[in-house]
C-alpha positions as CSV (number, residue, x, y, z in Angstrom):
1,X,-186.8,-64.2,53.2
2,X,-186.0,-65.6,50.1
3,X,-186.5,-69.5,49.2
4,X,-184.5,-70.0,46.7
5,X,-181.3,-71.5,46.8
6,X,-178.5,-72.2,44.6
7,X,-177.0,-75.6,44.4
8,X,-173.7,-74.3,45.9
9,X,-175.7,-73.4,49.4
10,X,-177.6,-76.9,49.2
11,X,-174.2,-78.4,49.2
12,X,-172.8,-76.3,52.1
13,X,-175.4,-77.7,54.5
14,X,-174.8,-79.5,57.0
15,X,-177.5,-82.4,55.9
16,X,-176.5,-86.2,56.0
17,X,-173.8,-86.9,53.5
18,X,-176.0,-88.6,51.0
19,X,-174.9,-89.7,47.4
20,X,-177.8,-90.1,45.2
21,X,-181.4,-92.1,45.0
22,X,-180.3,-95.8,45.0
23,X,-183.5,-97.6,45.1
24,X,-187.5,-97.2,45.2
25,X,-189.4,-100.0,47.0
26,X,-193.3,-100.8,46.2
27,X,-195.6,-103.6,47.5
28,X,-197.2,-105.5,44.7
29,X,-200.4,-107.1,44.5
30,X,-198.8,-109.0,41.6
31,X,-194.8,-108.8,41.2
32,X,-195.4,-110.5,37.8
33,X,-197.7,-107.7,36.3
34,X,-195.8,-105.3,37.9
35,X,-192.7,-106.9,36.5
36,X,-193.8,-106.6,33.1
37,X,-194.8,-102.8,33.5
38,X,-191.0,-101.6,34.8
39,X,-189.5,-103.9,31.9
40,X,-191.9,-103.2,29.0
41,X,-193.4,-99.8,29.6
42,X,-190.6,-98.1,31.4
43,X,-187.7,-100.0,29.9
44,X,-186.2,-101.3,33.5
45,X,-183.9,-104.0,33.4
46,X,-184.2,-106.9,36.0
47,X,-181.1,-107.6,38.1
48,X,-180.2,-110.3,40.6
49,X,-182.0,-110.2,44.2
50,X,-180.2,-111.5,47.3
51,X,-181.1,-115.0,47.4
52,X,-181.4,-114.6,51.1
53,X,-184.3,-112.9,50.9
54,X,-187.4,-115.5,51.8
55,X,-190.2,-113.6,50.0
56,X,-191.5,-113.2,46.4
57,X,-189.9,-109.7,44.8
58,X,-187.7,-108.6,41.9
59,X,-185.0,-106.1,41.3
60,X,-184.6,-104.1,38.6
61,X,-182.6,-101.2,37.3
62,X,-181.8,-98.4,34.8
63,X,-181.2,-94.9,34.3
64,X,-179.0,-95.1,37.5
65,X,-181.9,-95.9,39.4
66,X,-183.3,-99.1,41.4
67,X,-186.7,-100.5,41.5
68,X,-187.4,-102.8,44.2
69,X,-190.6,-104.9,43.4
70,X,-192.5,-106.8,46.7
71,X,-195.2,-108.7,46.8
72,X,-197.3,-108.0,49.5
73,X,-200.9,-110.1,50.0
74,X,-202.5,-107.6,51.7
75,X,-202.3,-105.2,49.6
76,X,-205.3,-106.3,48.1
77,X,-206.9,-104.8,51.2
78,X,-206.3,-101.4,50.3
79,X,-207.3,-101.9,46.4
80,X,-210.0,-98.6,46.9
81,X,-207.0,-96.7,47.8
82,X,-204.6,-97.9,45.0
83,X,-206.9,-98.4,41.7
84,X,-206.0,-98.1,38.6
85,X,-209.5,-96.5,38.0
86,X,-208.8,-93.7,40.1
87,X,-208.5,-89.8,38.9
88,X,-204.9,-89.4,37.7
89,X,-203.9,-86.4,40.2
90,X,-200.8,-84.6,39.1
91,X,-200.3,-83.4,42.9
92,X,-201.0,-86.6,44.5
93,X,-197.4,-88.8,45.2
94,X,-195.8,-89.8,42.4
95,X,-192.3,-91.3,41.2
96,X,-190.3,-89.1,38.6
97,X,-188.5,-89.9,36.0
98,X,-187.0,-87.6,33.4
99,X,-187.0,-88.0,29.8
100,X,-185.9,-87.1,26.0
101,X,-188.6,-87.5,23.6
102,X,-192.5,-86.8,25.6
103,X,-194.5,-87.1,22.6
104,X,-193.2,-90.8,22.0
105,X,-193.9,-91.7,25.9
106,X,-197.5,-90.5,25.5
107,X,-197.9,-92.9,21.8
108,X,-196.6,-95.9,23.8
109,X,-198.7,-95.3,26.4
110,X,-201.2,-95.2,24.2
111,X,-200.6,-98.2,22.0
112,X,-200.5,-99.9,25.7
113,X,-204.4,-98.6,26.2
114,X,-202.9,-96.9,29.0
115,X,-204.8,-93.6,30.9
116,X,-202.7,-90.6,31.7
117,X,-202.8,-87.0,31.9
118,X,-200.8,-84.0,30.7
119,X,-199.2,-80.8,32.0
120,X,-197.3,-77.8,31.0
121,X,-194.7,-76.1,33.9
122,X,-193.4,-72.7,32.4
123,X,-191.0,-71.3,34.0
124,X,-188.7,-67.9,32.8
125,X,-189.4,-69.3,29.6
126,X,-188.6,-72.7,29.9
127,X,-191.2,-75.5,29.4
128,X,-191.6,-79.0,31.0
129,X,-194.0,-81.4,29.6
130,X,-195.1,-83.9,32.2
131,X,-197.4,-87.4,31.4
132,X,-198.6,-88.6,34.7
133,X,-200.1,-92.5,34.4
134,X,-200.3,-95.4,37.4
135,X,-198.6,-98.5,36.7
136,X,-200.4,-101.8,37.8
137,X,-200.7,-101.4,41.8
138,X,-202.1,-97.9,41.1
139,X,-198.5,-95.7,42.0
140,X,-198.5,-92.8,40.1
141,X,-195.7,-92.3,37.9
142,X,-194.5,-89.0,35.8
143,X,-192.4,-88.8,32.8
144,X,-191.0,-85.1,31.9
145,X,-189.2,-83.5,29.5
């Protein structure tokens, strides 16, 4: 049985008929230091927020791509879990984004004092570059080529 599968076939299915990825939502310890990560580090863009909603968040977007920011006070009770000092894991969960120019993600990230790890997926001679880092809540997030 083979696995692979053109993107034809995907699109024949008979799965839900979804569009694309409109939104990723994380609880915050701090939506103002988280804030400041999506704009300055990953060049999100913040956007209104329903003024219905009666708790502290933010919106942002980019790349066609939402980032819903929530602060969340109990999140502080799983700070062992989500540290900033923790391994950087390549297979552990992780938000991915795609991008031109690697070598100038890994300088910024550098000139930020930011941690992060590397990795190198060949494939029939192609070759993805991938920077893995956590932004302030400890969510791992991966920038390839």
């Amino acid at each position: 049985m083979s696995y692979k599968m053109e993107i034809e076939e995907v699109c024949e299915s008979q799965a839900l008929p979804l569009l694309s990825l409109n939104h990723v939502s994380l609880c915050c310890r701090s939506v103002w230091e988280s804030m400041k990560f999506y704009e300055d580090v990953l060049g999100f863009v913040p956007i209104k927020r329903p003024s219905s909603f009666k708790f502290t968040g933010a919106w942002f977007y980019n790349y066609g791509i939402g980032i819903h920011l929530i602060q969340n006070p109990e999140v502080d009770e799983f700070d062992t879990y989500m540290n900033e000092s923790r391994p950087i894991n390549p297979k552990d969960n992780h938000i991915s984004f795609q991008c031109r120019d690697v070598e100038l993600v890994k300088k910024r990230l550098e000139e930020k004092g930011m941690r992060y790890v590397t990795a190198l997926v060949e494939d029939e001679g192609i070759k993805v570059d991938q920077v893995f880092f956590h932004d302030p809540d400890g969510y791992m997030i991966e920038l390839c080529n």
